[in-house]
One Martini backbone bead per residue (centre of mass of N, CA, C, O) as a GRO file, in nm:
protein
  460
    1UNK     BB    1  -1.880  -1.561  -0.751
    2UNK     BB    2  -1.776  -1.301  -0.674
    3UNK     BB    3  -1.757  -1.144  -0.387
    4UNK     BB    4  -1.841  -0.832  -0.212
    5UNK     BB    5  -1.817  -0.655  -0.016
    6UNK     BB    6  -1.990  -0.517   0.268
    7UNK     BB    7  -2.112  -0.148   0.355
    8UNK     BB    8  -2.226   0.089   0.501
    9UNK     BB    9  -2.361   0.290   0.245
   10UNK     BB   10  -2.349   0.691   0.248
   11UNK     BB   11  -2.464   1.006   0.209
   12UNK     BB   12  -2.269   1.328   0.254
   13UNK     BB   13  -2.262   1.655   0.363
   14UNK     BB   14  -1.987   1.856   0.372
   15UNK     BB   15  -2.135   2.048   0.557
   16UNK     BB   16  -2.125   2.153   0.861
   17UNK     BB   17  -2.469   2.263   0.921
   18UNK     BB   18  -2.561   1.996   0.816
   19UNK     BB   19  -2.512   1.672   0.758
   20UNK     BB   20  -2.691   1.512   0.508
   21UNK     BB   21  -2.864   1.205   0.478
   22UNK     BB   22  -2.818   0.915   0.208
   23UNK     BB   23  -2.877   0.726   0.022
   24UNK     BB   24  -2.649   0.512  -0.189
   25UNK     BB   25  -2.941   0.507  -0.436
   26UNK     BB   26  -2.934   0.782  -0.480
   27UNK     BB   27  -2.963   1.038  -0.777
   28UNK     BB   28  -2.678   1.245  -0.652
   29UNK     BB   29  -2.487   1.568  -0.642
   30UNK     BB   30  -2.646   1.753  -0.461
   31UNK     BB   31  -2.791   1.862  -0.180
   32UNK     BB   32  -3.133   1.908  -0.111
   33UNK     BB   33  -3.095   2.094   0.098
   34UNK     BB   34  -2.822   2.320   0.070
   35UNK     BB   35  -2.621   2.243  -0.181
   36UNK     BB   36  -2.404   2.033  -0.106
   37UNK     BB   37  -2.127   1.848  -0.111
   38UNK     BB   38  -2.060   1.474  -0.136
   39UNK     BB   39  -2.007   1.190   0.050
   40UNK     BB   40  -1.908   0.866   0.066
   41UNK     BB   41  -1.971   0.650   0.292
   42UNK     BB   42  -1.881   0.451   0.612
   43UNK     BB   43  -1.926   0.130   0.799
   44UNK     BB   44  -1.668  -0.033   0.902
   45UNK     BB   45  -1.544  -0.363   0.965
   46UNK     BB   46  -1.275  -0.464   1.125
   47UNK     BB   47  -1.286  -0.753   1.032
   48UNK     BB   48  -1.295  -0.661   0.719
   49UNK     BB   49  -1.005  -0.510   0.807
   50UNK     BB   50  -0.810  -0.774   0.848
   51UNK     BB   51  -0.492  -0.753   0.689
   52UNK     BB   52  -0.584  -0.550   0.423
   53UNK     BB   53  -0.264  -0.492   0.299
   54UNK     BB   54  -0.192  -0.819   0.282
   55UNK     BB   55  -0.436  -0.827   0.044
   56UNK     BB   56  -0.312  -0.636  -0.142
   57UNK     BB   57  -0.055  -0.775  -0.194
   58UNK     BB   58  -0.160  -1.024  -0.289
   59UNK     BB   59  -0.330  -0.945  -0.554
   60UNK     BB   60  -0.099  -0.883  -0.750
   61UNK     BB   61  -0.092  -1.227  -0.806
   62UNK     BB   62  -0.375  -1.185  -0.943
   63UNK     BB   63  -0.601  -1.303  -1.214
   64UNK     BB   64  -0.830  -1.144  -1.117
   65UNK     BB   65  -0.963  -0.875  -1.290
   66UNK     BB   66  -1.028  -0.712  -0.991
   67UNK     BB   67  -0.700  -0.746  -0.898
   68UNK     BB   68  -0.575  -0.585  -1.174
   69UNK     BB   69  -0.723  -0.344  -1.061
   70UNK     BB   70  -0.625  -0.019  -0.950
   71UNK     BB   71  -0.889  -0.038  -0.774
   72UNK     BB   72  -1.051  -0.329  -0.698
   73UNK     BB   73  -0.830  -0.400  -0.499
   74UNK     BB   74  -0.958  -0.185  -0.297
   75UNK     BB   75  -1.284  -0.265  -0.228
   76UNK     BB   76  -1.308  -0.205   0.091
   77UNK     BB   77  -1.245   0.114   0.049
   78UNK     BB   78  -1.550   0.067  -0.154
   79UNK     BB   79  -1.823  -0.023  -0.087
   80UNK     BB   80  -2.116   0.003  -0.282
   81UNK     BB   81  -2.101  -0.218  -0.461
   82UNK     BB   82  -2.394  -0.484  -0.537
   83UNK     BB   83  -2.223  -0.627  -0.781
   84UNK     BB   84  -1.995  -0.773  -0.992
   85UNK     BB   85  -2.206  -0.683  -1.273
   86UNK     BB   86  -2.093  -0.327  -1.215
   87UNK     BB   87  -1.852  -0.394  -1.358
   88UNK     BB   88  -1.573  -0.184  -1.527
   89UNK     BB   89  -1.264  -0.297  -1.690
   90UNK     BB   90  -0.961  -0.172  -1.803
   91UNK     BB   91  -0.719  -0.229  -1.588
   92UNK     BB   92  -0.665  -0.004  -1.424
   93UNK     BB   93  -0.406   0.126  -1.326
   94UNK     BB   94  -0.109   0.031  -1.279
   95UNK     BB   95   0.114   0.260  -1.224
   96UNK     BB   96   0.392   0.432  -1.222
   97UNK     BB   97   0.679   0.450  -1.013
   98UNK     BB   98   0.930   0.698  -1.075
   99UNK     BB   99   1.268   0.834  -1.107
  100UNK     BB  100   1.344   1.180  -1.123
  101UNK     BB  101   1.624   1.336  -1.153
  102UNK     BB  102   1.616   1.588  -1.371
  103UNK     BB  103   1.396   1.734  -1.204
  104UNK     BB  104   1.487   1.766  -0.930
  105UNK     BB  105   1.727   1.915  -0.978
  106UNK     BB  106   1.526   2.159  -1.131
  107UNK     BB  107   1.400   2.220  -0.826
  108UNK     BB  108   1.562   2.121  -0.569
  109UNK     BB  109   1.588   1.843  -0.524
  110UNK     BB  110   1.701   1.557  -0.423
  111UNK     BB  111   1.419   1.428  -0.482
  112UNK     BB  112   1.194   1.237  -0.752
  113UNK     BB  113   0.874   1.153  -0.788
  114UNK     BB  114   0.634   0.984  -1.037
  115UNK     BB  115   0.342   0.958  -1.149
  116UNK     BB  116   0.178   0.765  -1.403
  117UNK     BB  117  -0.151   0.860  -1.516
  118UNK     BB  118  -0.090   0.809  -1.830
  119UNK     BB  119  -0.090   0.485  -1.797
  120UNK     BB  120  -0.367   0.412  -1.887
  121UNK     BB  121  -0.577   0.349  -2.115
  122UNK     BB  122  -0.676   0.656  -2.190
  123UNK     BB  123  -0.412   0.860  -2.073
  124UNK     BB  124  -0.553   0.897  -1.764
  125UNK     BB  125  -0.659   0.932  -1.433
  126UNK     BB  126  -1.022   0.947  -1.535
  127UNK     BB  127  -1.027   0.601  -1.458
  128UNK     BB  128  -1.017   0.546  -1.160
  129UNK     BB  129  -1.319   0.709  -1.150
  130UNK     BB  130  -1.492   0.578  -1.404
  131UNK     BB  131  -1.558   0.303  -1.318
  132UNK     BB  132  -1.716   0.356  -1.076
  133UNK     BB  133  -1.890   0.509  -1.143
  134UNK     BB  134  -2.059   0.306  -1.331
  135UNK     BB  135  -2.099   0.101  -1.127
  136UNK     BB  136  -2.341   0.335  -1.027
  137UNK     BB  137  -2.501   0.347  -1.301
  138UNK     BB  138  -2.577   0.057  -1.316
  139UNK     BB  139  -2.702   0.054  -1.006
  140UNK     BB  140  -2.937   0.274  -1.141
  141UNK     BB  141  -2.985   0.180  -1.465
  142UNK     BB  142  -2.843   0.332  -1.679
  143UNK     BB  143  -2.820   0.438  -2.017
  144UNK     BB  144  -2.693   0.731  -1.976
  145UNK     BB  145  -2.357   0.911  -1.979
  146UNK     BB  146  -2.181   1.218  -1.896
  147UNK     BB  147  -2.007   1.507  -2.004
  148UNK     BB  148  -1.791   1.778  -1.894
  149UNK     BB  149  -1.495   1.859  -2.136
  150UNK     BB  150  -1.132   1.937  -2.182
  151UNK     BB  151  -1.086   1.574  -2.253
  152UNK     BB  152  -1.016   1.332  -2.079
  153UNK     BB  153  -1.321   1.275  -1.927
  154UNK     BB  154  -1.451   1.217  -2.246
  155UNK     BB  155  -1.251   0.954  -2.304
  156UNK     BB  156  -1.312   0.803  -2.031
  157UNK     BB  157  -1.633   0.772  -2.083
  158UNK     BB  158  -1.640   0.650  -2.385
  159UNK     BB  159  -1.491   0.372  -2.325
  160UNK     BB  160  -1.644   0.291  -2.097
  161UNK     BB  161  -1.942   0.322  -2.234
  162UNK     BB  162  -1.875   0.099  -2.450
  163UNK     BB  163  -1.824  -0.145  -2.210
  164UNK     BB  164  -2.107  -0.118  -2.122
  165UNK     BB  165  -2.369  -0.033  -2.306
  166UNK     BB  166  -2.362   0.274  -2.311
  167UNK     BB  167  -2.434   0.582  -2.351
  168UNK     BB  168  -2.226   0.870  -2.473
  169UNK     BB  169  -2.211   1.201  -2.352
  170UNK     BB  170  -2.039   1.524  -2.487
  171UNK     BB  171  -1.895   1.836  -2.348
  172UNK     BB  172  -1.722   2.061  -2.536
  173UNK     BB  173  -1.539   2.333  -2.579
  174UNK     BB  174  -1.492   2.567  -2.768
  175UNK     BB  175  -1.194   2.523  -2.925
  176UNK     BB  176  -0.971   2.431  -2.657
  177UNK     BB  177  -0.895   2.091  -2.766
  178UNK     BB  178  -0.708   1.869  -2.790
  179UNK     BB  179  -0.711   1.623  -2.991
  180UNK     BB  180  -0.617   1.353  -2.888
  181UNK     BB  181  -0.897   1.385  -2.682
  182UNK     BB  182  -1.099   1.440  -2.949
  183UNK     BB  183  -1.041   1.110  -3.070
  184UNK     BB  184  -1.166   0.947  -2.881
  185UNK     BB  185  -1.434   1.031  -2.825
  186UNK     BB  186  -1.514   0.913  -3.138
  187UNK     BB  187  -1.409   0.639  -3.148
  188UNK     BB  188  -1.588   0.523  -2.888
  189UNK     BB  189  -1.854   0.703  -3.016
  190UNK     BB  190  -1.925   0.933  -2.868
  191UNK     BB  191  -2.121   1.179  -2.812
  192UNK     BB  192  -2.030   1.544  -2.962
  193UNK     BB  193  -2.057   1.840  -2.798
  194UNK     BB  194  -1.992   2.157  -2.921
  195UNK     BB  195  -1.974   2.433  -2.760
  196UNK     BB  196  -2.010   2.819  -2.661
  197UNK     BB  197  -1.759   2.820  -2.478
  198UNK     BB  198  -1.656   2.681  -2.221
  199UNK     BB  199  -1.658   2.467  -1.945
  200UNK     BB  200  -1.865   2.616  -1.759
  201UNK     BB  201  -2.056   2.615  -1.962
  202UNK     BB  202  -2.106   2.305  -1.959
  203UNK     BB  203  -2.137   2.220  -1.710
  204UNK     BB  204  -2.434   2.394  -1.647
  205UNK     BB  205  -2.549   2.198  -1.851
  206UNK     BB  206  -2.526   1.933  -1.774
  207UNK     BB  207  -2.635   1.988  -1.453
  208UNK     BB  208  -2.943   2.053  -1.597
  209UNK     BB  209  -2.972   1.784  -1.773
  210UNK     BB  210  -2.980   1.581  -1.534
  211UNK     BB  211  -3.208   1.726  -1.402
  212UNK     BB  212  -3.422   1.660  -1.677
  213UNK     BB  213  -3.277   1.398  -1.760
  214UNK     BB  214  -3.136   1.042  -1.772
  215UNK     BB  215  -2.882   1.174  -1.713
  216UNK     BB  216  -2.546   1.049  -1.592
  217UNK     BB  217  -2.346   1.199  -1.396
  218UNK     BB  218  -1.919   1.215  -1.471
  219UNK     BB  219  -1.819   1.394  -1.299
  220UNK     BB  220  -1.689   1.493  -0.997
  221UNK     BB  221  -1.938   1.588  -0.845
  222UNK     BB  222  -1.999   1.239  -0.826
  223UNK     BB  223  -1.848   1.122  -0.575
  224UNK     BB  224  -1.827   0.816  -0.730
  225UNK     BB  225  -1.575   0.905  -0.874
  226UNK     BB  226  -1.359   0.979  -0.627
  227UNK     BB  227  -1.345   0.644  -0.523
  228UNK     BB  228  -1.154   0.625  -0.731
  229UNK     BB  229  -0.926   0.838  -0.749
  230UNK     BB  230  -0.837   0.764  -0.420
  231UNK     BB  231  -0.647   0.490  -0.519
  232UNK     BB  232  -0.368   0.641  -0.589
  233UNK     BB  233  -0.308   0.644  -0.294
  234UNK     BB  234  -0.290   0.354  -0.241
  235UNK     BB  235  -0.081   0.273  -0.490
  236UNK     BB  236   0.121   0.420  -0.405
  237UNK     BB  237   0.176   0.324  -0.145
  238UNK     BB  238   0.230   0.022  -0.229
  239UNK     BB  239   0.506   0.106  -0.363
  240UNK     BB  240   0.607   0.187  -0.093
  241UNK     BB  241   0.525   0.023   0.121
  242UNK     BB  242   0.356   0.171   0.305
  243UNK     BB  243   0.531   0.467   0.285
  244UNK     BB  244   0.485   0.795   0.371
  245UNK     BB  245   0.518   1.078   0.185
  246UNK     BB  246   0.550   1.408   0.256
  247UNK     BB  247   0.460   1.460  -0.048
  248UNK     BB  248   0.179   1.582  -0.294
  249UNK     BB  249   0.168   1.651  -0.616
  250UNK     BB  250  -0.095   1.886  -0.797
  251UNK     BB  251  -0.295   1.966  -1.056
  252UNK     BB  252  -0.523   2.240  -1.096
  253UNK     BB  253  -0.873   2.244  -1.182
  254UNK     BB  254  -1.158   2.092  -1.064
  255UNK     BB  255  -1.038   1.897  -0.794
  256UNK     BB  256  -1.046   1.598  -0.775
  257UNK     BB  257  -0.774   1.504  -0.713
  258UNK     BB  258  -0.712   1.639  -0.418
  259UNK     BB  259  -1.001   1.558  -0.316
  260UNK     BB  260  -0.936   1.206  -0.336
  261UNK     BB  261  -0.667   1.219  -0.184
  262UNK     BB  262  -0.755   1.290   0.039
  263UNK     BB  263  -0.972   1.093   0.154
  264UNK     BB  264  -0.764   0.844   0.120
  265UNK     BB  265  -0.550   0.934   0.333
  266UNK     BB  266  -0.753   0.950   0.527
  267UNK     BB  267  -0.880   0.698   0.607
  268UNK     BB  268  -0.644   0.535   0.647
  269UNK     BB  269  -0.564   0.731   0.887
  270UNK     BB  270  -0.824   0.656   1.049
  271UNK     BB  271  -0.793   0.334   1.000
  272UNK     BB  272  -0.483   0.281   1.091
  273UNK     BB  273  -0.291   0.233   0.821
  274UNK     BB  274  -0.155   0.533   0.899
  275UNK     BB  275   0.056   0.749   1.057
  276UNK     BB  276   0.033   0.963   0.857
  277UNK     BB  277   0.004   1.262   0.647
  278UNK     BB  278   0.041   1.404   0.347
  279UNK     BB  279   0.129   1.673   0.182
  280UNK     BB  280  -0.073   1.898  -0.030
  281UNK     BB  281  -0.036   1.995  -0.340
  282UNK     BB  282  -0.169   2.283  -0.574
  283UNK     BB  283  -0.127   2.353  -0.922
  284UNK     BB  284  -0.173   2.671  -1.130
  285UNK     BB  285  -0.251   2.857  -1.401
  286UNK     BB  286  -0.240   3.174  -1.383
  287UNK     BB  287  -0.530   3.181  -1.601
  288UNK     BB  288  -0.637   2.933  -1.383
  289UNK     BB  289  -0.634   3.053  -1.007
  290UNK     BB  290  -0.892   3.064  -0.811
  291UNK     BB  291  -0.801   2.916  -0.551
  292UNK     BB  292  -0.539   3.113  -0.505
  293UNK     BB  293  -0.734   3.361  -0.487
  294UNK     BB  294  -0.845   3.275  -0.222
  295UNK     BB  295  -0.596   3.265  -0.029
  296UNK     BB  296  -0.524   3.567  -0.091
  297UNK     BB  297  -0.817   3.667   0.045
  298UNK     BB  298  -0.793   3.470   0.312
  299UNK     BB  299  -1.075   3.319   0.241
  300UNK     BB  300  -1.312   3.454   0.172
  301UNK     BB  301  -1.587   3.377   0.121
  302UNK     BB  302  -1.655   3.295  -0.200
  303UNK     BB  303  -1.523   3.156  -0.458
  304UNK     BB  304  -1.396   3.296  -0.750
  305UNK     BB  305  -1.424   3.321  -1.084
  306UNK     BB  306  -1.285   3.255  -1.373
  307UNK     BB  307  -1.414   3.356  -1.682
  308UNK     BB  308  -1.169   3.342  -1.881
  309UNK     BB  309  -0.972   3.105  -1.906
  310UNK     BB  310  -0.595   3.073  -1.946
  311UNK     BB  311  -0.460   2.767  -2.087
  312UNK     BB  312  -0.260   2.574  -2.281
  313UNK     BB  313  -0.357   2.359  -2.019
  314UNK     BB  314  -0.638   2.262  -2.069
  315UNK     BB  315  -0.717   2.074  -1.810
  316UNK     BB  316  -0.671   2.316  -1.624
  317UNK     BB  317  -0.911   2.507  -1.773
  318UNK     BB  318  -1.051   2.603  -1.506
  319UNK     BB  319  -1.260   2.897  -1.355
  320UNK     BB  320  -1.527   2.690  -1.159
  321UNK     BB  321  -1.434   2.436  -0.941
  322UNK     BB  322  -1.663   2.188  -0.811
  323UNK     BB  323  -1.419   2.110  -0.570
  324UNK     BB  324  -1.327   2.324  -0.339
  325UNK     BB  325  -1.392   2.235  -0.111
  326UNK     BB  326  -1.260   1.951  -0.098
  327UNK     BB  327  -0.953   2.075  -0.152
  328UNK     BB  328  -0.956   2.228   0.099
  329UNK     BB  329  -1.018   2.016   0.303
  330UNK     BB  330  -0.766   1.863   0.180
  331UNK     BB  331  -0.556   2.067   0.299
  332UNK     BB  332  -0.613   2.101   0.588
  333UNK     BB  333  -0.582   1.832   0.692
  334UNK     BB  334  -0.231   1.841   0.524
  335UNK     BB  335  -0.123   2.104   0.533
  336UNK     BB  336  -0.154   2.260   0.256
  337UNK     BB  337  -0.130   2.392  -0.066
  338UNK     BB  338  -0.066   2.700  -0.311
  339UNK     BB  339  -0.015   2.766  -0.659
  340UNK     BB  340   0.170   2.941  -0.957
  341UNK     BB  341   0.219   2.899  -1.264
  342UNK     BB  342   0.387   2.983  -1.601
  343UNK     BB  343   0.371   2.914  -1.924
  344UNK     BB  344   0.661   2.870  -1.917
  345UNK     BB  345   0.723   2.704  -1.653
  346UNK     BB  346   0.538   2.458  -1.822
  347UNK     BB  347   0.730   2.426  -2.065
  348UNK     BB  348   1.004   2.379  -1.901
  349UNK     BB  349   0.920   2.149  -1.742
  350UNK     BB  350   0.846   1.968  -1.954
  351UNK     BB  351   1.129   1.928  -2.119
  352UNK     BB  352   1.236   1.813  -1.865
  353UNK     BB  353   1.103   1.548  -1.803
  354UNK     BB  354   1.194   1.479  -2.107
  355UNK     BB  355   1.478   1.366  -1.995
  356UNK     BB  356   1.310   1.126  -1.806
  357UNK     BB  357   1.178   0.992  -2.039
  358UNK     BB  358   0.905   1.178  -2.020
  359UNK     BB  359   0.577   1.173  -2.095
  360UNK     BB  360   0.358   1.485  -2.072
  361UNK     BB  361   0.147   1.663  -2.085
  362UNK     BB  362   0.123   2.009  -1.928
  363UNK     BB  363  -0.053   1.992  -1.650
  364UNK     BB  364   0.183   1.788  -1.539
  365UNK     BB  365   0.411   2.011  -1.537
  366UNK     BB  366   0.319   2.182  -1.285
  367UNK     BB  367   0.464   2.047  -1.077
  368UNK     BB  368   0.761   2.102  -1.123
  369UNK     BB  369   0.722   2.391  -1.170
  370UNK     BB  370   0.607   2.457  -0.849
  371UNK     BB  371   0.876   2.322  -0.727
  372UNK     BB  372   1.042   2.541  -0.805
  373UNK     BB  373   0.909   2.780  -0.644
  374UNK     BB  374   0.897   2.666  -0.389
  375UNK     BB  375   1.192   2.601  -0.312
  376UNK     BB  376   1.271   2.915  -0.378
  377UNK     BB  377   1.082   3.013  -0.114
  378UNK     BB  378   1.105   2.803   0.086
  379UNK     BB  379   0.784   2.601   0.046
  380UNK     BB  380   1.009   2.337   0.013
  381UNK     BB  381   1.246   2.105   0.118
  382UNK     BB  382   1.478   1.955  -0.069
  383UNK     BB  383   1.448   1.650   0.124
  384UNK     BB  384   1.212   1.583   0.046
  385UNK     BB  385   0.950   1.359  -0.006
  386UNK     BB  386   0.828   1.345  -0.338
  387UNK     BB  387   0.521   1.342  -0.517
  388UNK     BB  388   0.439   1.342  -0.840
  389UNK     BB  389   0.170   1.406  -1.059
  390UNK     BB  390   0.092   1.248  -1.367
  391UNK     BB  391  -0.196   1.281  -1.549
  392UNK     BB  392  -0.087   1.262  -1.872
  393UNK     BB  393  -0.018   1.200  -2.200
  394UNK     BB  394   0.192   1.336  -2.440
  395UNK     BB  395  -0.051   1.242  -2.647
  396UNK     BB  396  -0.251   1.446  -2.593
  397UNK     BB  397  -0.081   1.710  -2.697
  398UNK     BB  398   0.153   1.697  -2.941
  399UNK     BB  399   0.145   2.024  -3.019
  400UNK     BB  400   0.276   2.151  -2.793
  401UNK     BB  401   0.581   1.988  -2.825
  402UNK     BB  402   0.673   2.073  -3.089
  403UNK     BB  403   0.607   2.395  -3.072
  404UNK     BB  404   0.829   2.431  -2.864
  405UNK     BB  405   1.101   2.294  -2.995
  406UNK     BB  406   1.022   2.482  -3.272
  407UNK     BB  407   0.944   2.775  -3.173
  408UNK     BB  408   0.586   2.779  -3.200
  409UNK     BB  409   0.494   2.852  -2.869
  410UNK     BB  410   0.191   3.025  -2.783
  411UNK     BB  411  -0.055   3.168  -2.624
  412UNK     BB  412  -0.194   3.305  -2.943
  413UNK     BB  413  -0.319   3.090  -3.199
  414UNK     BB  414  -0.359   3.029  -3.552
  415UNK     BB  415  -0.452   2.770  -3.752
  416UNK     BB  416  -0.403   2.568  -4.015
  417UNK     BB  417  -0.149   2.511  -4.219
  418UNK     BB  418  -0.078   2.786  -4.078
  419UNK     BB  419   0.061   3.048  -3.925
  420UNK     BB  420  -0.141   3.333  -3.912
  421UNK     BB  421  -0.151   3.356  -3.567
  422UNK     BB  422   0.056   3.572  -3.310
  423UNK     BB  423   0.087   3.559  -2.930
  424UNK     BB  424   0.304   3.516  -2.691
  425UNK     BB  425   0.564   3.393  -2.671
  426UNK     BB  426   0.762   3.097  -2.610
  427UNK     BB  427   1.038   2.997  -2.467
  428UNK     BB  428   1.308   2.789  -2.598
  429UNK     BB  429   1.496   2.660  -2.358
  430UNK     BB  430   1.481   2.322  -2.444
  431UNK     BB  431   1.535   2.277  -2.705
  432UNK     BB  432   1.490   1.988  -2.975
  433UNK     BB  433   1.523   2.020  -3.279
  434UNK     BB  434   1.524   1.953  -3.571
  435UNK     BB  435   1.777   1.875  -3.846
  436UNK     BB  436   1.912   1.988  -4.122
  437UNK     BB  437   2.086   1.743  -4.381
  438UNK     BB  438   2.271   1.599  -4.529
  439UNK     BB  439   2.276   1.329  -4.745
  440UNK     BB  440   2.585   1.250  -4.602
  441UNK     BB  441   2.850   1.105  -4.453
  442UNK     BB  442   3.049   1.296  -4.330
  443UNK     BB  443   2.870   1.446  -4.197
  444UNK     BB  444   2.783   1.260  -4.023
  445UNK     BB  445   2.982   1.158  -3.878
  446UNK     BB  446   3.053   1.459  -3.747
  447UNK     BB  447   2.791   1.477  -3.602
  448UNK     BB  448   2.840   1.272  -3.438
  449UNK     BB  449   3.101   1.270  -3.288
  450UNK     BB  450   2.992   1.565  -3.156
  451UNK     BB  451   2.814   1.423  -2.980
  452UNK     BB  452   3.022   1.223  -2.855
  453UNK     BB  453   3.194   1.491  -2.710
  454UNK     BB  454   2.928   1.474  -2.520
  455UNK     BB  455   2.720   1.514  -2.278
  456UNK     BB  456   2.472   1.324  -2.158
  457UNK     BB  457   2.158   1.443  -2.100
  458UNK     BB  458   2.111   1.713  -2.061
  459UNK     BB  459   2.057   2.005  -1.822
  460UNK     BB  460   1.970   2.226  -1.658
   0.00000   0.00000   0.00000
């Protein structure tokens, strides 16, 4: 059997005054002195980490199923399985790093890629996390496993745990959530309990039941979350020939993933990876942006929850972000920024996205939409070489594009069999509309010819 690299791995509170350690077996998610959050550390030896980078590029044409997984072929630097039977793997990760031109246009730089995280198997960024996630749930043993989640996280634990033989059970909040990722997570068997409340109503809900019943926790709070989606920072690499790209632009929700692109990207650059981080930042929706708004106070006290969070791009709608800690640290770290983009324009840089074929929730949306207003402000250089991060797929939430496409998107509606309430209308600045035409040879004849006498795949 696959022998499983092995490294002195242990529990680190990230508090600067306290910096308590913990055996990495044991069932924590937050420090039990300080109460402060988690980091999985390591003590690597040298020898095992020589010419690793070789080692990675070597997996890539292999048939071993951890080899073709885009997270366990990176396992030396995060091994703290301690046996290739913990393992959980529905080949995450290898996702597409692609040139999207008519985005970069439209933000105003002269190049522009995107890593595309939604082509996952359950179709987000949340599978690279998930696996070791679980792979440490089964390492203490745990027989059920919980989240709670605006939809990508329960989709992705929903069908870990149907992979695994474990109970999954989903606390999503009662109202907006997008039927796509609540149709996964029904599918893969797991219990999904609807509560009311928002996210963070459920998040303190979950966080409560983990600590008086045998729920194992697999939220972003959970270190070994984090441990696998910090190999997108390597895979992104990887594809880039391990050459650091100026900036990683990412959708800023509970923040688990600027905070894990951090950590994985300090590592490279610790152990001499890579010659220098690139800068991290961070977009949110005007009305869930939390972080940003500790930014604009200077920094003072603790993070200010938004009690009410609200945007269309539900991923992202969470307004008291149990990540902010790690966030910021990675963005100090890499002199990293944050901004908040509007419903609008989250809205209009989704359909430009779609213009260069590529098909994104609305949460990753917001990258693009960061970078034209970062560019106009002058807080992103044209030149630069920038890589956003699209966090999920356009299916997770296709009643968004449609109703943008037909001019029905709404900032509050009710819909039934039909649109009953609305309000906040937002401008389709780019629909592309279905057209009603008779069904004459001629009317089609004379429609297609006018569209070729168009120049293809116009731009914003």
């Amino acid at each position: 059997m696959e022998r499983f690299p092995r490294a002195s791995a242990y529990l680190k509170c990230i508090e600067p005054t306290c910096r308590a350690t913990y055996d990495a077996g044991e069932q924590l998610y937050a420090c039990e002195r300080c109460g402060g959050l988690l980091d999985v550390c390591y003590e690597w030896s040298p020898a095992a980490l020589h010419d690793i980078l070789a080692t990675f590029d070597a997996r890539r044409a292999s048939y071993h199923p951890y080899d073709q997984s885009g997270v366990w072929r990176f396992r030396e630097l995060f091994p703290f399985a301690t046996s290739p039977s913990q393992v959980v793997t529905l080949g995450e990760g290898n996702t597409p790093l692609w040139d999207a031109p008519r985005s970069a246009h439209y933000a105003g730089l002269k190049r522009l890629t995107v890593k595309h995280q939604g082509l996952n198997p359950t179709g987000s960024f949340k599978d690279n996390g998930m696996t070791t996630g679980i792979a440490q749930a089964r390492r203490l043993g745990a027989r059920a496993v919980a989240c709670a989640s605006t939809g990508n996280t329960s989709a992705s634990l929903a069908a870990y745990a149907a992979r695994a033989g474990m109970h999954g059970i989903v606390f999503i909040p009662g109202g907006r959530i997008a039927y796509g990722k609540l149709a996964q997570s029904l599918d893969y068997g797991a219990v999904t309990l609807q509560i009311e409340g928002n996210f963070d109503d459920a998040m303190r809900l979950v966080r409560d039941l983990a600590r008086t019943t045998p729920l194992y926790l697999l939220n972003s709070v959970n270190p070994f979350r984090l441990e696998g989606q910090k190999t997108i920072a390597f895979e992104l690499l990887q594809q880039r020939r391990w050459q650091v790209p100026d900036r990683v632009v990412v959708p800023g929700g509970n923040l688990g993933n600027v905070s894990a692109l951090g950590k994985g990207f300090k590592e490279l650059h610790d152990l001499g990876l890579i010659p220098r981080l690139p800068k991290l930042t961070v977009v949110q929706a005007e009305g869930a942006a939390p972080l940003v708004r500790w930014y604009a106070a200077h920094r003072v006290g603790n993070l200010l929850p938004v009690n009410r969070p609200k945007t269309l791009a539900t991923a992202i709608q969470i307004g008291n972000p149990v990540s902010w800690l790690k966030a910021v640290r990675a963005l100090d770290w890499t002199d990293g920024i944050c901004t908040t983009v509007s419903e609008q324009e989250i809205a209009d840089a989704k359909a430009i996205i779609g213009r260069d074929g590529i098909g994104c929730e609305p949460a990753s949306a917001a990258t693009v939409a960061g970078l034209r207003r970062l560019v106009s402000e002058g807080l992103v250089h044209p030149e630069e070489d920038v890589v956003a991060i699209l966090t999920g797929s356009a299916l997770k939430d296709p009643d968004f594009t449609v109703q943008y496409h037909t001019g029905q998107l709404f900032t509050d509606a009710e819909r039934e069999t039909h649109l009953a309430y609305a309000e906040g209308h937002l401008m389709s600045t780019f629909a592309n509309a279905p057209r009603q035409v008779p069904g004459k040879p001629d009317v089609l004849r004379q429609i297609i010819l006018d569209l070729l006498a168009e120049p293809s795949c116009p731009t914003a």
